[in-house]
N, C-alpha and C positions, 0 to 999 in steps of 0.2 A: 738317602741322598736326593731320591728325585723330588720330595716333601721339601726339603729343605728350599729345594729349587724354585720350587712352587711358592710357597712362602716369601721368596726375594721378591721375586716378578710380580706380585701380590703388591708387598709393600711399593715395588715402585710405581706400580700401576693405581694400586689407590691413593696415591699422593698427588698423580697426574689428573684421576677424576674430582680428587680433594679441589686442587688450583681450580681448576674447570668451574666445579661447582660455585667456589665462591667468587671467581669474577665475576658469574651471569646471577647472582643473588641479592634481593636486596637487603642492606644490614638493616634496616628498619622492622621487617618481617622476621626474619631467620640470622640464628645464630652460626656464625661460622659453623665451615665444613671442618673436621677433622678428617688426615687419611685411615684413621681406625674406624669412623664411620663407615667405609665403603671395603673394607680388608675382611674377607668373610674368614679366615685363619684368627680374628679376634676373639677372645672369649667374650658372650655379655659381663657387663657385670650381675646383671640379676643371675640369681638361682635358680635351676629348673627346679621347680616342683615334682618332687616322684608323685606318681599316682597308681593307683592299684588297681589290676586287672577288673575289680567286681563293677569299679566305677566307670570304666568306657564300657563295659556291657551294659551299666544302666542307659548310656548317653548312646551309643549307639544303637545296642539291640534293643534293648526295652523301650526307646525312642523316649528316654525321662531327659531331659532339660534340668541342671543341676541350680544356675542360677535361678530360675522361676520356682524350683520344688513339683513340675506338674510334669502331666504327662502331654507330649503333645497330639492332638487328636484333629480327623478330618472332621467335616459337615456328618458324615454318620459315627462320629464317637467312635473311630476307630486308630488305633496307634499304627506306625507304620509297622511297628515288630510284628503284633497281630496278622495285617495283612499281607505281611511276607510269608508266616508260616500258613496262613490261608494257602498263596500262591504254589508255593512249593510240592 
């Protein structure tokens, strides 16, 4: 019940920052505001992507960068993963 609630005052709340937005907007620039723009109770429409546990180990701990394919490294060639488990 209280989701629900949440939900209303959402919707009329984003409708209000909707108005808002699009009177101080110029239509030449930006396309209309909608209030689902601003309603975080909306779904996207895009998909999340699942991703798997071994792959933010790479992008975090291993300090690998997925889009470039590398690893990323200081002035002495060293990964941050490296020099964490140094620090430790």
């Amino acid at each position: 019940m209280a989701e629900a609630r949440q939900r209303d005052e959402w919707a009329r709340t984003s409708s209000l920052m909707a108005l808002i937005a699009n009177a101080n907007r110029d239509p030449k620039k930006h396309r209309a505001f909608r209030p689902t723009d601003f309603d975080p109770f909306r779904l996207s429409h895009k998909p999340k992507q699942k991703v798997d546990v071994s792959i933010l180990k790479e992008i975090f701990i291993e300090g690998r960068h997925q889009a470039l394919g590398t690893r990323h490294q200081d002035e002495a060639g060293e990964t941050p993963a490296r020099r964490f488990k140094e620090e430790s």
